[in-house]
TORDO-591339 format. One record per residue (C-alpha): x, y, z. Coordinates in steps of 0.05 Angstrom, whole numbers, plus 32768, in hexadecimal, padded with zeros to 4 digits. Example, Ala and Ser with C-alpha at 12.3 -4.5 7.8 and 13.67 -1.06 7.14 Angstrom:
BEGIN
80F67FA6809C/81117FEB808F/
This chain:
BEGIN
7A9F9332937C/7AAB92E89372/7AAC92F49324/7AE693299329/7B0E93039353/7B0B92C89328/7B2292ED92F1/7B599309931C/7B7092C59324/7B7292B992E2/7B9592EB92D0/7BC792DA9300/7BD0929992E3/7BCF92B3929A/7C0892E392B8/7C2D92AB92D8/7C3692809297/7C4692C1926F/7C7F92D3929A/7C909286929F/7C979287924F/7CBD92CC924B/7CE892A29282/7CFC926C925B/7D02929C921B/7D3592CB924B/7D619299926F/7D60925F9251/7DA4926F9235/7DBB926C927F/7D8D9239929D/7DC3920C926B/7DFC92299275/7DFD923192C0/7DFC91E392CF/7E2891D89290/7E61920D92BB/7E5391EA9304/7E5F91A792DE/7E9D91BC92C7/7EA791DA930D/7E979198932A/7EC291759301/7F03919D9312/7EEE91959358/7EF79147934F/7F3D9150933C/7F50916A9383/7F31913493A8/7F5990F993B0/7F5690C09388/7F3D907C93B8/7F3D902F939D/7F118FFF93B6/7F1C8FAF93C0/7EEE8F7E93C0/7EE68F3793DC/7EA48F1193D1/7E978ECC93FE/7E698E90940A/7E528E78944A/7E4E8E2C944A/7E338E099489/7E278DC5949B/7DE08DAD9485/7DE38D6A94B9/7DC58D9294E5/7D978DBC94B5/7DC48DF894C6/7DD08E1A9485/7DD98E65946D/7D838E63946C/7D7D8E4C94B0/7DB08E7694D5/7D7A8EA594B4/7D4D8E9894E5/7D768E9D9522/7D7F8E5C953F/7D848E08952C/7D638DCD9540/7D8A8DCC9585/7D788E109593/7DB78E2F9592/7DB78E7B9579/7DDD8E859542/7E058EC09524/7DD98EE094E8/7DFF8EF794AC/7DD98F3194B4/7E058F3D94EB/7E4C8F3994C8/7E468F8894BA/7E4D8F9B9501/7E838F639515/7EA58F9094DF/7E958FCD94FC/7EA48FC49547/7ED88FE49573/7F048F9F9573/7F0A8F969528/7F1E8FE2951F/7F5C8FD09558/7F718F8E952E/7F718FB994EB/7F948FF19501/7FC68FBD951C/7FCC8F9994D7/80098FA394AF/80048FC29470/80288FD19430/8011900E93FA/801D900C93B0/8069902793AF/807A8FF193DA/80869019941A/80748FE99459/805790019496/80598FD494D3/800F8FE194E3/7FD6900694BE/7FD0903E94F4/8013904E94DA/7FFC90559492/7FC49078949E/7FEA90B394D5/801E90B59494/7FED90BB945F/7FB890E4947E/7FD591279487/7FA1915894B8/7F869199948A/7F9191E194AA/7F4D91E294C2/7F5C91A394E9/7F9D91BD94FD/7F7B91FE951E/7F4991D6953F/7F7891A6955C/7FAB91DA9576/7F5F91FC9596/7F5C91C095BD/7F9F91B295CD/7F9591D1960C/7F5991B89621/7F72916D9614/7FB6917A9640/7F81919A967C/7F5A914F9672/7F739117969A/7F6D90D39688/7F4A90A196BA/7F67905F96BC/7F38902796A0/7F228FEE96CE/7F318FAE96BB/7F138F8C9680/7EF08FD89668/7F118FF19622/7F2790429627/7F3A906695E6/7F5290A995E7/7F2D90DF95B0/7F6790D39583/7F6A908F957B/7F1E90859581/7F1C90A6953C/7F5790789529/7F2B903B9531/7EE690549511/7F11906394E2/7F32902394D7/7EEE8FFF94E7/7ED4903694A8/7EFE901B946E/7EDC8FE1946E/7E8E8FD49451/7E6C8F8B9459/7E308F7A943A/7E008F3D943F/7DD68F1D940D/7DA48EFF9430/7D7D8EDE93F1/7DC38EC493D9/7DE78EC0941C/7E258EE293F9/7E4C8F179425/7E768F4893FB/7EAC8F6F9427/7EC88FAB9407/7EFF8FE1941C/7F0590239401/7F4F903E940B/7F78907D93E5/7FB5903B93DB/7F97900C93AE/7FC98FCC93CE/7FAD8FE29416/7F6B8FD79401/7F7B8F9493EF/7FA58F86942E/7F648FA19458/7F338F789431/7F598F349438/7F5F8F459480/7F198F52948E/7F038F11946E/7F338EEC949E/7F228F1094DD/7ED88F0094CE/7EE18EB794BB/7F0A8EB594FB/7ED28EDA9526/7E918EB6950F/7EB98E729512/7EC98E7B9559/7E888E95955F/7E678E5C954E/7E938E25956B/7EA58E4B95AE/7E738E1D95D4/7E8C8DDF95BA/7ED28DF595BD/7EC28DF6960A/7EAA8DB4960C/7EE88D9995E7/7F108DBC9619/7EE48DA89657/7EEB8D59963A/7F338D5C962C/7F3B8D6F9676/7F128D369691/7F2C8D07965E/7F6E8D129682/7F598D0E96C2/7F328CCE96B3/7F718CB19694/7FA18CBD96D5/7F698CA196FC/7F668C6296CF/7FB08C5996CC/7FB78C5F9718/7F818C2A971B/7FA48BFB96F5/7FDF8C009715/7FBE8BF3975E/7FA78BB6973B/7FDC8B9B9725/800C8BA7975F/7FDB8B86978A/7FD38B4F9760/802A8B4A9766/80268B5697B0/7FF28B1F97B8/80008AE7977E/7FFB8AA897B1/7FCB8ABF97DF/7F898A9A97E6/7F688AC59814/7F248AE2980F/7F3B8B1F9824/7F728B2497EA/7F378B1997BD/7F058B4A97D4/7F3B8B8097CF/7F478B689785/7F078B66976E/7EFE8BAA9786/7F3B8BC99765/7F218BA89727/7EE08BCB9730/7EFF8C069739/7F308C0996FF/7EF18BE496D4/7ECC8C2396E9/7F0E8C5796D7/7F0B8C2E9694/7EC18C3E9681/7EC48C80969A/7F008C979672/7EEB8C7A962F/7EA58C999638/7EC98CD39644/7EFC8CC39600/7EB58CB995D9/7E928CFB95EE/7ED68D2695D8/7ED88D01958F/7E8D8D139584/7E9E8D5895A5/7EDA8D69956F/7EAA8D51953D/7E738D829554/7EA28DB4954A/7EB78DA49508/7E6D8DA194F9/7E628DE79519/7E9F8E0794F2/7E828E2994B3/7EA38E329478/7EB58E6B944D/7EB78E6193FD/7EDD8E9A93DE/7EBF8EAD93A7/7EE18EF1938F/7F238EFE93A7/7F428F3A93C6/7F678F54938C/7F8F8F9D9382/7F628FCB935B/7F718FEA931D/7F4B90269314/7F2E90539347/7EED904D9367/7EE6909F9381/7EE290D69371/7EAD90CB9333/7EB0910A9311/7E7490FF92E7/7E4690F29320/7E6C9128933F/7E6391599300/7E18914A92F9/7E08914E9345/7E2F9195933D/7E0791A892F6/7DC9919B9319/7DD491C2935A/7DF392009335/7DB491F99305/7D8291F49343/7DA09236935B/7DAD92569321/7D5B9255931A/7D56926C9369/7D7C92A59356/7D5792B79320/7D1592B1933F/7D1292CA9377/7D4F93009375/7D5293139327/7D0C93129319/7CED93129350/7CB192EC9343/7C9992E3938C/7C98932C9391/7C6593349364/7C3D92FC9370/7C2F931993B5/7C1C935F9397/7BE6933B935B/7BCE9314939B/7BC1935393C0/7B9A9374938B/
């Protein structure tokens, strides 16, 4: 028993690379041609998708080493004084957030024909014209979005409706970061169908992120600067008001021998001695606070400039054509197999023998 049914797997197998060989020998012709047509299919399809341009800025992060705080360091989250820092690692979703969507949809913008639009919602409303399908499924919902009422937002809490939700993860979309940790180098990169908006978007990003981590990074200094400044005054009025009680006593009582008239003296000149010291300690702590923040203030090297492509970066119709080629191929042999030949079929009935 065990003998025949090793032969009958043998057989099988002996049947399996026969038909395998009359395969190859039968359709090989169209095993070829089949991903040769969907190529060509693929190809044609590339023509009716729309042509997009990317721009490209590439920059540095410099910061200062007095402190040992450089591009490495940040790496590890914090400096010598303990104070977290703001990874690169991080600069992808600054550029991805709800906030930096609103300030580029706000940013003006100018396509390639030299048609200005005040902001880039604008542009994009203009541009991006809604298919049929979307036009059916937003006249479906029409009526369910008039039946909706809007709640009004507290204070301080950000409410978008659908519409312009998809306006700013949109917006937020167009624009790719990506770090270099080993190099520290952060490329930002927008992807547009204008070729001169992408180049608008770019330069924009790179500034709202400059502007971001730098206030980032010297907010809490900033608020000591500010917090000085404010005491620096006051100590100044307090000074000035000191001197003058001195000095008009010292008018009132330019004769007078007295004890008395001294005492007073002596105390108004400990008190305006003691406004003195106070405000240029205070004058001292604000210069070494403005220089803190100088120190905290990284700089950005541009390396690459945002510049108006040339030539398109989508749609590649040769990755396009071969990802087609090899799809139609895959099913052309599906079809054959299992629906033309029917080779499963009869692999069940020499297994049930």
């Amino acid at each position: 028993m065990l003998e025949k049914q090793t032969l009958r797997k043998n057989q099988t197998l002996e049947v399996s690379l026969g038909d395998l060989i009359d395969f190859l020998k039968n359709y090989i012709k169209i095993l070829i041609l089949a991903p040769v047509f969907f190529a060509i299919i693929g190809v044609c399809y590339s023509f009716l998708l729309p042509r997009k341009y990317t721009s490209q800025t590439i920059l540095l992060p410099e910061y200062s080493m007095s402190k040992g705080s450089s591009i490495f360091s940040m790496a590890l989250g914090a400096d010598k004084n303990g104070a977290e820092k703001l990874v690169p690692e991080l600069y992808p979703n600054i550029l991805n957030s709800t906030p930096f969507g609103q300030h580029l949809l706000d940013q003006p913008v100018m396509d390639q024909l030299g048609h200005n639009y005040k902001t880039l919602k604008e542009f994009l409303i203009t541009t991006n014209k809604p298919s049929l399908l979307g036009n059916l499924f937003s006249f479906s919902n029409k009526g369910n979005q008039e039946k909706q009422v809007t709640p009004i937002a507290p204070k301080g809490v950000l409410m978008l409706t659908p519409g312009e939700t998809g306006l700013v993860r949109g917006a937020a979309g167009l624009v790719q970061a990506t770090v270099d940790s080993k190099n520290g180098i952060i490329t930002l990169g927008c992807e547009t169908a204008d070729p001169v908006v992408s180049a608008i978007l770019v330069e924009a990003s790179m500034k709202y992120l400059i502007s971001y981590v730098e206030e980032y990074r010297t907010s809490k200094t900033g608020e000591q600067v500010s917090f000085l400044q404010e005491r620096v005054t006051e100590a100044k009025s307090r000074q000035q008001k000191a001197e003058y009680a001195l000095q008009s006593y010292r008018d009132r009582n330019r004769n007078s021998f007295l004890n008395v008239a001294r005492i007073e003296e002596q105390r108004l000149q400990s008190d305006y001695t003691l406004a003195q010291s106070i405000y240029a300690d205070l004058v001292s702590r604000l210069e070494q606070a403005k220089i803190r923040v100088k120190e905290e203030k990284p700089v950005f090297k541009v390396l690459e400039p945002a510049k108006v492509p040339i030539g398109k970066s989508s749609p590649k119709r040769l990755i396009i054509g071969m990802v087609f080629g090899v799809a139609g191929g895959f099913i052309t042999l599906l079809f054959i197999v299992f629906f033309k030949e029917k080779y499963h079929l009869r692999l069940l009935q020499d297994r049930s023998l």
